[in-house]
C-alpha positions as CSV (number, residue, x, y, z in Angstrom):
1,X,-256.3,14.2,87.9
2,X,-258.6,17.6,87.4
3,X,-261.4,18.1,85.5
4,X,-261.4,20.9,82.6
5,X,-262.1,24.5,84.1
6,X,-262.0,25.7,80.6
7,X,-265.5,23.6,80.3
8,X,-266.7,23.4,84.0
9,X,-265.8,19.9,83.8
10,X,-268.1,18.8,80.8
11,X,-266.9,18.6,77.2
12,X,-268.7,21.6,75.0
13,X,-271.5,19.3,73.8
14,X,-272.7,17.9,76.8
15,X,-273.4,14.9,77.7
16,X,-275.4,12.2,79.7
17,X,-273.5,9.8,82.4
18,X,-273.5,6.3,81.3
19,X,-276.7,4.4,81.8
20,X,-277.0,1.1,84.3
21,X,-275.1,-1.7,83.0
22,X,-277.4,-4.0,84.3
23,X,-280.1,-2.4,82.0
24,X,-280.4,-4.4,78.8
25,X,-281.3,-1.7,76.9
26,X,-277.5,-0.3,77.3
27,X,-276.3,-3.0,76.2
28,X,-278.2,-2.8,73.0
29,X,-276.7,0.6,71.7
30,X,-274.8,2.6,74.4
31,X,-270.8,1.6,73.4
32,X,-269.2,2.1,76.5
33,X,-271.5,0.4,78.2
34,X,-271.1,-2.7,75.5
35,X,-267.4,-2.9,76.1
36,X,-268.1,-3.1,79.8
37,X,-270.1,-5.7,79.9
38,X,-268.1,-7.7,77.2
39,X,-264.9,-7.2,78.9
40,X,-266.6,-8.5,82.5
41,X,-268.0,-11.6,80.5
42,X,-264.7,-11.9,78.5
43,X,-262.9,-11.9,82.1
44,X,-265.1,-14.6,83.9
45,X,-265.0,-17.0,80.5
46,X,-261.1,-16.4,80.7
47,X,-261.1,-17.1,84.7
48,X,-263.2,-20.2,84.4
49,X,-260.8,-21.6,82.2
50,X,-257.9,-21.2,83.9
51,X,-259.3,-22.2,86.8
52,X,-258.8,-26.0,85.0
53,X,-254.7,-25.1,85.6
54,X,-252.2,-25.9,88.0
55,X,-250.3,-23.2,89.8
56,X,-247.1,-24.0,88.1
57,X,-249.0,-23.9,84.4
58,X,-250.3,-20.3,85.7
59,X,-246.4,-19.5,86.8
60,X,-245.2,-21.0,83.1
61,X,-242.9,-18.2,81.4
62,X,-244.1,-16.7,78.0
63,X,-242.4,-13.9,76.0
64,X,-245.4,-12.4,75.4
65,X,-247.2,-9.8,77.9
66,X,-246.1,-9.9,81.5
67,X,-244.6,-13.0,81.2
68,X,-247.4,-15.6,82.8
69,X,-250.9,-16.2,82.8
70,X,-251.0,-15.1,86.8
71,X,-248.7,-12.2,85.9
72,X,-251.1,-10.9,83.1
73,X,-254.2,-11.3,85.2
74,X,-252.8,-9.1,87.9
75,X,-251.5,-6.6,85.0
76,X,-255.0,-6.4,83.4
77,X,-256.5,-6.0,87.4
78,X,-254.0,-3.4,88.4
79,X,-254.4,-1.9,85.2
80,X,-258.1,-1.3,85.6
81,X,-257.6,-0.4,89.0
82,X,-256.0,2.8,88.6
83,X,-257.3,3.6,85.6
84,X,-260.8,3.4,87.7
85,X,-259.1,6.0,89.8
86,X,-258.3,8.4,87.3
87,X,-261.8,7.9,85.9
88,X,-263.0,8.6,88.8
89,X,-261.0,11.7,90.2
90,X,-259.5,10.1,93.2
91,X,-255.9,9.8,94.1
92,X,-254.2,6.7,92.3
93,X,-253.9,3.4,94.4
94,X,-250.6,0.7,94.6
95,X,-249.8,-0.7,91.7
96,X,-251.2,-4.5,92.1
97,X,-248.3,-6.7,90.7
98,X,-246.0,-5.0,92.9
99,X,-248.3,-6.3,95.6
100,X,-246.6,-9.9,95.1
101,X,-248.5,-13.0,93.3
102,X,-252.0,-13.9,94.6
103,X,-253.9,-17.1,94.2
104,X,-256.0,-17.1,91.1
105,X,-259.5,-17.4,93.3
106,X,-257.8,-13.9,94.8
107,X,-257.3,-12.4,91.5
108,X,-261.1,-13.5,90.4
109,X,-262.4,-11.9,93.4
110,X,-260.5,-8.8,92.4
111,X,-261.4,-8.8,88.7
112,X,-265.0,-9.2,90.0
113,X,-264.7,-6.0,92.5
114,X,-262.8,-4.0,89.7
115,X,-265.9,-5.0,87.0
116,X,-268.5,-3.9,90.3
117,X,-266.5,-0.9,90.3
118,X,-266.5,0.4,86.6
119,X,-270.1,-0.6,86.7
120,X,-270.6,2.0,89.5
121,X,-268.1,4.3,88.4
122,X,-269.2,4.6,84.9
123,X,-272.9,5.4,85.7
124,X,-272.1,8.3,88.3
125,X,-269.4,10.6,86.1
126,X,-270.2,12.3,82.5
127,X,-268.6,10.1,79.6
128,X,-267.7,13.3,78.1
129,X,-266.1,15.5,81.0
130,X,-261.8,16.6,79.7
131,X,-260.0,15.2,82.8
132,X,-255.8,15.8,82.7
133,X,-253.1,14.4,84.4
134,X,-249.2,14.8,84.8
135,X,-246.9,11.7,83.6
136,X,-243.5,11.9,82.4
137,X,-243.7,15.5,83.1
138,X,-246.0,16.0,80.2
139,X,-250.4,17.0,80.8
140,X,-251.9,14.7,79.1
141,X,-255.9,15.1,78.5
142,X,-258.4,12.5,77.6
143,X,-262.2,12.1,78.3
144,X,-263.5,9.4,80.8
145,X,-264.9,7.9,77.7
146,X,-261.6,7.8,76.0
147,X,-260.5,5.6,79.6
148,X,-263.6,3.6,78.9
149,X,-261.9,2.6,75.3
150,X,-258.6,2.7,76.7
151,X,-259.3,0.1,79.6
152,X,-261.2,-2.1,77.7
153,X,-258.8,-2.6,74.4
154,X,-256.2,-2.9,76.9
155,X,-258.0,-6.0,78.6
156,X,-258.8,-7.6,75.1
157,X,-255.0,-7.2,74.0
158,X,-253.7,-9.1,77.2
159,X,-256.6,-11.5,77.1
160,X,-255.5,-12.3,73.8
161,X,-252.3,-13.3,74.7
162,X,-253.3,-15.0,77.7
163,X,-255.9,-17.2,75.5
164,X,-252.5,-18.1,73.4
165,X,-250.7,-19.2,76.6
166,X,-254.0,-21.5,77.2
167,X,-253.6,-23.0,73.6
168,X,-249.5,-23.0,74.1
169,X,-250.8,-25.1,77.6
170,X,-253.3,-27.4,75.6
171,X,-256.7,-26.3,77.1
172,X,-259.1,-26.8,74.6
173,X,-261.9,-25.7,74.6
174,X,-260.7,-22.0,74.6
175,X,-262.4,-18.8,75.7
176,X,-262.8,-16.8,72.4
177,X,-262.7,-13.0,73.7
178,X,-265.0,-12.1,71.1
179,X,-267.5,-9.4,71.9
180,X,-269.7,-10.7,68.4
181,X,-269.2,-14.0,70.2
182,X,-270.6,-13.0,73.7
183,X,-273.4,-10.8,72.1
184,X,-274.9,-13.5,70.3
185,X,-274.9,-16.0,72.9
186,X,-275.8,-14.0,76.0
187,X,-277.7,-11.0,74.7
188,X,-281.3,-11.4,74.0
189,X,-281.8,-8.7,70.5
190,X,-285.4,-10.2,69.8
191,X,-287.5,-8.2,72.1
């Protein structure tokens, strides 16, 4: 992954890192830092329910995603993994579900490091700096804000489906996944 020479690294308008997530006032107007924080809510809503399930009910085959409810949480984990690395400029880590299956308390704890780690990740590097990288031998070239929306549409898609493998396993109530939803229950707009 290299930064744009062409720009010294920053796209020709500029533009600030993202703010703290933890600061409320982020989560008020700054996007990125909205789909963050949704998708880390989103994820711990989706773990609590599942944590409800047996270890064969997270095993059960769907044709949809990766196939389970385990096998979706690692994809969405792995999946924000390396995309933190190529957000980030570092060299791209394993690819977690070739790792093997993990227990779901191991793939929480993971979800919560990979959230800990946007958080981090995402205040410390320009939203708007051109970064490029080789795959299929093609360059491809995106913004780290373009992996912020990238990341985080991916994680709703697969929670999605995951939520429909938890109504095709009879939990009720559901997780909703709703970024409207988590907004206005959990964010206080009044002050």
């Amino acid at each position: 992954m290299e930064e744009n020479a062409a720009t010294g690294g920053r796209a020709p308008m500029g533009g600030p890192a993202l703010g703290p997530l933890t600061d409320p006032a982020n989560t008020r107007s700054d996007v990125a830092a909205i789909l963050l924080a949704h998708s880390h809510a989103a994820d711990r809503d989706l773990f609590a329910a599942c944590r409800s399930l047996t270890e064969e009910q997270l095993d059960r085959a769907f044709a949809m995603g990766p196939g389970s409810i385990r096998a979706t949480l690692a994809h969405n984990i792995g999946a924000m993994q390396v995309w933190a690395d190529a957000y980030a400029g570092r060299p791209r880590r394993g690819w977690l579900p070739d790792e093997g299956p993990r227990s779901l308390a191991e793939l929480e704890r993971l979800a919560e490091e990979a959230h800990e780690e946007w958080a981090a990740i995402a205040a410390a590097h320009p939203l708007d700096t051109v970064l490029e990288r080789q795959r299929d031998g093609k360059t491809q070239r995106f913004t780290r804000a373009h992996i912020i929306a990238h990341v985080t549409t991916h994680s709703v898609h697969h929670r999605a489906q995951m939520i429909n493998m938890l109504r095709q396993l009879g939990l009720s109530p559901l997780p909703t996944g709703s970024a409207m939803s988590w907004v206005t229950s959990s964010l206080d707009l009044a002050h």
